[in-house]
C-alpha positions as CSV (number, residue, x, y, z in Angstrom):
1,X,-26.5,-57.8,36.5
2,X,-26.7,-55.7,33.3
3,X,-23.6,-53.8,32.5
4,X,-23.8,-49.8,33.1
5,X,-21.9,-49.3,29.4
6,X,-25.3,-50.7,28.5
7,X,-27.7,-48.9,30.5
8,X,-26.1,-45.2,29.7
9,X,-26.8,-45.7,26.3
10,X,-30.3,-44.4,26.5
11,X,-29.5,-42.4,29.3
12,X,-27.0,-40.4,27.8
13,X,-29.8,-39.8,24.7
14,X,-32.6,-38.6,27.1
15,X,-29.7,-36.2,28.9
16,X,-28.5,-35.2,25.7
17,X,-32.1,-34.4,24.8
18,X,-32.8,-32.5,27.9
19,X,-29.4,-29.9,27.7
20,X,-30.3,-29.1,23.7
21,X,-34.1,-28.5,23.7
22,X,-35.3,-26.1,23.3
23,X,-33.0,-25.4,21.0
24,X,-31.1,-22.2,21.7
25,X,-29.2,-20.8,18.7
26,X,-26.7,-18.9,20.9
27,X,-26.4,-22.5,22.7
28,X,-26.1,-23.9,19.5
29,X,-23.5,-22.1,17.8
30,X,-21.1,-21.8,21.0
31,X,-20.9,-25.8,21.0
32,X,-20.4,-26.3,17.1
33,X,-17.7,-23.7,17.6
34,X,-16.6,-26.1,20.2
35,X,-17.2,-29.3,18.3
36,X,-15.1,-27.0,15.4
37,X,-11.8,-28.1,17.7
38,X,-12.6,-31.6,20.1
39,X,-14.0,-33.5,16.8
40,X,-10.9,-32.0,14.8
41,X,-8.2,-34.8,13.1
42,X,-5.5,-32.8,14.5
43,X,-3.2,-35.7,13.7
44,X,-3.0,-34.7,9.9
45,X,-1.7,-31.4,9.2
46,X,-2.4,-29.9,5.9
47,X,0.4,-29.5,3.5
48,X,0.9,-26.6,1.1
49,X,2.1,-27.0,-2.5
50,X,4.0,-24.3,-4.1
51,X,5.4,-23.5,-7.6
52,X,8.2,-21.6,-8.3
53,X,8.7,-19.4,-11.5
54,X,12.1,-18.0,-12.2
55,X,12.9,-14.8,-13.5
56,X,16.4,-15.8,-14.3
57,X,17.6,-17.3,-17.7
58,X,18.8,-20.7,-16.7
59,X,22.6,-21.2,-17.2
60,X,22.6,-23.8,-19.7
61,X,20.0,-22.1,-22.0
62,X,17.1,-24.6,-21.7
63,X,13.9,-23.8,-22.0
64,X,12.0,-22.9,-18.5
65,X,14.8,-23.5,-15.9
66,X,15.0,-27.3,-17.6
67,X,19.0,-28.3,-18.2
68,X,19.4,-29.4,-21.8
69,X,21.8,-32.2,-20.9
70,X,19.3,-33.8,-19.1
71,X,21.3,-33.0,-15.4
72,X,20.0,-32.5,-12.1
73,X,18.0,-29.0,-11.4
74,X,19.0,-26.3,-9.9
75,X,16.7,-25.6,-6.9
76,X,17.1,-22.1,-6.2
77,X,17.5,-20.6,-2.3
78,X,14.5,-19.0,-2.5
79,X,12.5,-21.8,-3.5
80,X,14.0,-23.8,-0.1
81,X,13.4,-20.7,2.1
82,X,9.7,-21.2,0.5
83,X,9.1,-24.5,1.3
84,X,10.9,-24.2,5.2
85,X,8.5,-21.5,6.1
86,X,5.3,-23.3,4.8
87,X,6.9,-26.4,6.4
88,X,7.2,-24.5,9.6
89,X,3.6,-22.3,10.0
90,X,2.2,-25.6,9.1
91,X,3.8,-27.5,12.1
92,X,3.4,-24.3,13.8
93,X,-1.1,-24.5,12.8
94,X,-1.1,-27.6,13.4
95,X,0.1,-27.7,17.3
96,X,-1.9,-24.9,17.5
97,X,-5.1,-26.2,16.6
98,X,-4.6,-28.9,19.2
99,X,-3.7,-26.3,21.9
100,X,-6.9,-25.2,21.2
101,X,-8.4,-28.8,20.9
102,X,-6.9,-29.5,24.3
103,X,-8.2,-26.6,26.4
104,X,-12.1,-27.1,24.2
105,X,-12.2,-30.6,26.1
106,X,-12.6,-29.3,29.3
107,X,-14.8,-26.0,27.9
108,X,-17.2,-28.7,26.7
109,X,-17.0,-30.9,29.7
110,X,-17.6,-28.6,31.8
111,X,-20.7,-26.7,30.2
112,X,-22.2,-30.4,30.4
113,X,-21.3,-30.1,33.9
114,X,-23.1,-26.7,34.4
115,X,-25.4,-27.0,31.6
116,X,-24.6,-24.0,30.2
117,X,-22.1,-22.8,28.1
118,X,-19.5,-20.6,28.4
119,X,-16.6,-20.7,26.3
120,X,-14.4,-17.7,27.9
121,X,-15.3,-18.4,31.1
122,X,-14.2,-21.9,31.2
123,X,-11.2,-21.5,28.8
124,X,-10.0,-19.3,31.4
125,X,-10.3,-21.1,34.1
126,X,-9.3,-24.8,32.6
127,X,-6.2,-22.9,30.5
128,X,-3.8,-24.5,32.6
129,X,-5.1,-28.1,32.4
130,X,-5.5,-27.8,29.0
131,X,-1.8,-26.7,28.4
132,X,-0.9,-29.9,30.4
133,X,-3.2,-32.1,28.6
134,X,-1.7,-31.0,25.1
135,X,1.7,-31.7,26.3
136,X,0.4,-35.2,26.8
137,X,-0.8,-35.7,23.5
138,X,1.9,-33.8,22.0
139,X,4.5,-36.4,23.9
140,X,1.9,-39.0,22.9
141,X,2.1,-38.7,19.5
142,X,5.8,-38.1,19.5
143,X,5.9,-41.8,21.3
144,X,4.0,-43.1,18.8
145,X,6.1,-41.4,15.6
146,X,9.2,-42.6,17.1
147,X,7.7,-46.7,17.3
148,X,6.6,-46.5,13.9
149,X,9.7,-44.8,12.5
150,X,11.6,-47.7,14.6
151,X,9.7,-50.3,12.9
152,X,10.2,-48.4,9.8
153,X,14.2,-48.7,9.7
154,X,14.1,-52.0,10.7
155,X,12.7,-52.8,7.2
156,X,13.8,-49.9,4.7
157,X,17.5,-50.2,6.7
158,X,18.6,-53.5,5.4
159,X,17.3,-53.1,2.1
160,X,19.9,-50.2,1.6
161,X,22.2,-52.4,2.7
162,X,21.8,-54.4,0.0
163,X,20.4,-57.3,1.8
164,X,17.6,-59.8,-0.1
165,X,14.3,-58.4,-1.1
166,X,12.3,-61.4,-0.2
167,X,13.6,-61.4,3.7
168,X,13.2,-57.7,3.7
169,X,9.8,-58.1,2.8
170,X,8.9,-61.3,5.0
171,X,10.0,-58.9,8.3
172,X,7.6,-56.4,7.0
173,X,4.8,-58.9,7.1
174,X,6.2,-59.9,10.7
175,X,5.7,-56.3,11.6
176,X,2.5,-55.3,10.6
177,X,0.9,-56.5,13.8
178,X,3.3,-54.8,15.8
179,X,2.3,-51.7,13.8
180,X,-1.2,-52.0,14.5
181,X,-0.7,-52.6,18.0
182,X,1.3,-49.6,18.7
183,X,-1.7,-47.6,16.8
184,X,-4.3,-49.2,19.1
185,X,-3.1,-48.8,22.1
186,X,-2.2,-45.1,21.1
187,X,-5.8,-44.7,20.2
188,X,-7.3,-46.2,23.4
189,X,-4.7,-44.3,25.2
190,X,-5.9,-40.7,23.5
191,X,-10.0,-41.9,23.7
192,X,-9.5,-42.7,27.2
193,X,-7.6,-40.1,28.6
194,X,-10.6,-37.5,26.7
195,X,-13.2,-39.1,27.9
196,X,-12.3,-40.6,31.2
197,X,-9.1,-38.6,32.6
198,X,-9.9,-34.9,31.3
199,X,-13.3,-35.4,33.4
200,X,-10.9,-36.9,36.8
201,X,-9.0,-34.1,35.8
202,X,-11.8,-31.7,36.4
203,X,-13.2,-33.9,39.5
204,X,-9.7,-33.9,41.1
205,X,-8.0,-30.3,40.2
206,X,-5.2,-32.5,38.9
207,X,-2.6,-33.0,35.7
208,X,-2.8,-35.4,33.3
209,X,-0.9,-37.8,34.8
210,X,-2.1,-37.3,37.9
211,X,-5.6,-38.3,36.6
212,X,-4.6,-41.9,35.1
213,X,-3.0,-42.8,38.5
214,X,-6.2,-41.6,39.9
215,X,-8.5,-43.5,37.5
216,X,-6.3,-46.5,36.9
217,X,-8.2,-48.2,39.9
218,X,-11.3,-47.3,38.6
219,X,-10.5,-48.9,35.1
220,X,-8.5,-52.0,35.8
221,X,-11.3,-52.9,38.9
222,X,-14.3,-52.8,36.1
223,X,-12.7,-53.8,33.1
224,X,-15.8,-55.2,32.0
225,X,-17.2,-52.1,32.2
226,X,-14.7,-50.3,30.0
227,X,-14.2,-53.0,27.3
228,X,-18.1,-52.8,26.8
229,X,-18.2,-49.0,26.8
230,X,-14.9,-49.1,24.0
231,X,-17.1,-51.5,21.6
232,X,-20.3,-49.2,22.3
233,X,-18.4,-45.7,21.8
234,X,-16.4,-47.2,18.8
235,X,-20.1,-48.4,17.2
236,X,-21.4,-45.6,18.4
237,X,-19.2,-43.2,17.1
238,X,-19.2,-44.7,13.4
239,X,-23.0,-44.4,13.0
240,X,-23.0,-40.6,14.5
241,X,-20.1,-39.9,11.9
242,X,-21.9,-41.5,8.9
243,X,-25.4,-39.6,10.0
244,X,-23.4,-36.1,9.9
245,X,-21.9,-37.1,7.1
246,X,-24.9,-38.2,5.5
247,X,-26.9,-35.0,6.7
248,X,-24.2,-32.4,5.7
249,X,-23.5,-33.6,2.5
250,X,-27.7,-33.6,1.9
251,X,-27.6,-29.5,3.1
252,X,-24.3,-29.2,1.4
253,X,-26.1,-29.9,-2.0
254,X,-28.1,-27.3,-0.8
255,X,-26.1,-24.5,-0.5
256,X,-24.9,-25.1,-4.1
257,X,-28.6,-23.3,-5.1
258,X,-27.6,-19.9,-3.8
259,X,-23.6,-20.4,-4.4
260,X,-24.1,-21.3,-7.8
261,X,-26.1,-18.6,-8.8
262,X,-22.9,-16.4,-7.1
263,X,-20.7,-18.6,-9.5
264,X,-23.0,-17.3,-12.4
265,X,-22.0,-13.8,-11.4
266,X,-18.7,-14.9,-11.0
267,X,-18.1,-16.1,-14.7
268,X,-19.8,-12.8,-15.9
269,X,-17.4,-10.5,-14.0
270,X,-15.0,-13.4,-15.8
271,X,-15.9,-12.6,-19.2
272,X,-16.3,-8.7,-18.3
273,X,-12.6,-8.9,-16.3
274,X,-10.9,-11.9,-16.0
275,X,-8.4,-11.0,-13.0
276,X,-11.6,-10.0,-11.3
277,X,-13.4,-12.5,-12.2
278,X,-10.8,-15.2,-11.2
279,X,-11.2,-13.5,-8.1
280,X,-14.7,-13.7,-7.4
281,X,-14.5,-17.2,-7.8
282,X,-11.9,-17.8,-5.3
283,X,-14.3,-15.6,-2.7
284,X,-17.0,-17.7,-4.1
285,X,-15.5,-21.0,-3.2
286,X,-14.1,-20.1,-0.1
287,X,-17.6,-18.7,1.0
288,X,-18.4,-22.2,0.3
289,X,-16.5,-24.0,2.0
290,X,-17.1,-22.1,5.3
291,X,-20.9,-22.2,4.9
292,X,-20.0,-25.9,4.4
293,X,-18.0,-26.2,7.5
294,X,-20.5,-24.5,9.7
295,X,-23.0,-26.9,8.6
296,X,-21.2,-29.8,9.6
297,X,-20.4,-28.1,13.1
298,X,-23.9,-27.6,13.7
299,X,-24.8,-30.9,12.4
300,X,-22.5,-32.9,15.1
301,X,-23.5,-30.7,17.6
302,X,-25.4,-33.7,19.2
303,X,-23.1,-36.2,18.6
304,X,-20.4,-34.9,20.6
305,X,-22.9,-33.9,23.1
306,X,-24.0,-37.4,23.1
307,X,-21.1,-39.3,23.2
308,X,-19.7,-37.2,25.5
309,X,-22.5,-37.2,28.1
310,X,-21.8,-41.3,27.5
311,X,-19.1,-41.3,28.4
312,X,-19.5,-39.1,31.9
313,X,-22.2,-41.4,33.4
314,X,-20.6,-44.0,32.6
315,X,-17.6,-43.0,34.7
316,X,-19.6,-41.6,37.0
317,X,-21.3,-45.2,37.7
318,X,-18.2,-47.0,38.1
319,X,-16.8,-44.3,40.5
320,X,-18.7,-42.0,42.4
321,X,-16.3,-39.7,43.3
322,X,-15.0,-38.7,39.9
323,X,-19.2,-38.1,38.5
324,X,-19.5,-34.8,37.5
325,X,-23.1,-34.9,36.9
326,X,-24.9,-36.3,39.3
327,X,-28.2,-34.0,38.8
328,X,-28.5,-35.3,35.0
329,X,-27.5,-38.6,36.2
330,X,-30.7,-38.2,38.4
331,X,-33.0,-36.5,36.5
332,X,-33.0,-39.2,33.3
333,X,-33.3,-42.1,35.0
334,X,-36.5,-41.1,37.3
């Protein structure tokens, strides 16, 4: 008896094929805006580097703020109210973006549900179920922050103390695997509660946890199932990345053609007026890196549509009750 995992591989191709063609440019651009937030590493937050100038003379007369005597700097207040606040609307972005990441899972889910896509529509309607599931991923990732930082002290703790460097070290060795399993089994947590729960979610008008207690049967009763769509998705998902990837960076060479001759005009204005000049560059490269951006949201657009439909007839097979898309389901596979 073949595995479904196996079977929904082409099916999911031929229903991804049927939902993008023809190709609809509104349809288009509304799911790379989508893409712009579900495929987003919200787990790394950027970080902003600043510089500090002072207009004071330092007190000990050295040269640019810089002791003579070789001390300890002098940080000045400003400098640490500088850093809190960009500390702050970082953290602040960052949580944030996966809101927004949170409440885009069920907008996409559910435009593959209707075939059609409507981001306001379904933002309002899934806000609530969103908000829940980025509390889950928010507590998640707290969970998994507070394991490694555990793990963490247990090494770095006793080598304050003082204690041997070569028995420090051997229980850092003994705890790399613990490391990596509390980062697996976060990961498998976060893929499947995306691609299995958010769908029960939808299925069942429920929360997040809710949804695993729901689904739990589902995925302990056909582990087979699962462990052979995780290998398949996590194959999958590497050769879809390395194609965009591949694909973007090919238009992204491009787009120099057109932005370079802008940067040509932006070293004459340079040379003619080097404050404006500086600044054309800047507009220049963030131009750029937008047009670079929106590339690579268009370009994924049917990979997440793909894996996505993946993973929805595959739950769909294993449970009847929780398939959203029974229609597609039926339409591929006559």
């Amino acid at each position: 008896m073949s595995l479904s995992a196996l079977d929904a591989v082409d099916d999911a191709y031929r229903a991804t094929g049927a939902f993008l063609r023809p190709v609809d440019r509104t349809r288009w651009a509304k799911l790379a805006l989508i893409g712009l937030f579900v495929g987003l590493p919200t787990a790394n937050a950027g970080g902003a580097q600043f510089g500090g100038a002072g207009a004071e003379a330092p007190a000990n007369g050295g040269p640019g703020g810089m002791p003579v005597d070789g001390g300890p700097v002098d940080v000045p207040v400003e400098a640490w109210i500088a850093i809190a606040v960009a500390v702050v609307v970082a953290v602040a972005l960052a949580l944030a973006l996966v809101l927004v990441g949170s409440v885009m899972e069920f907008v996409l889910v559910e435009s593959l549900r209707e075939e059609d896509v409507q981001i306001r529509a379904y933002w309002r309607r899934y806000f609530r179920r969103g908000l829940r599931l980025f509390g889950f991923r928010l507590l998640l990732g707290l969970a998994v922050l507070a394991a490694l930082a555990l793990l963490a002290a247990l090494v770095f703790v006793p080598l304050a103390l003082g204690d041997a460097v070569a028995s420090t070290a051997l229980l850092a060795i003994l705890l790399i695997p613990a490391f990596l399993a509390i980062v697996f089994v976060a990961a498998v947590v976060g893929g499947f509660t995306t691609a299995f729960v958010v769908p029960v979610m939808i299925a069942e008008d429920c929360g997040v946890i809710a949804g695993w207690r729901r689904f739990w049967p589902t995925l302990t009763g056909q582990w087979t199932e699962y462990l052979a769509y995780a290998v398949l998705a996590f194959v999958l998902g590497i050769v879809g990345s390395a194609l965009v990837g591949v694909v973007t960076a090919i238009l992204a060479v491009l787009l120099l053609i057109p932005f370079g001759v802008l940067a040509a005009l932006a070293f004459g204005l340079f040379v003619l007026a080097e404050p404006v000049g500086i600044a054309a560059f800047v507009v220049v490269g963030l131009l750029f890196a937008l047009a670079v951006i929106a590339v690579a949201a268009l370009v994924q657009v049917p990979v997440i549509t793909y894996l996505r439909y993946y993973a929805l007839l595959v739950l769909g097979d294993t449970n009847e009750r929780f398939d959203l898309i029974p229609d597609q389901r039926a339409a591929v596979r006559d």
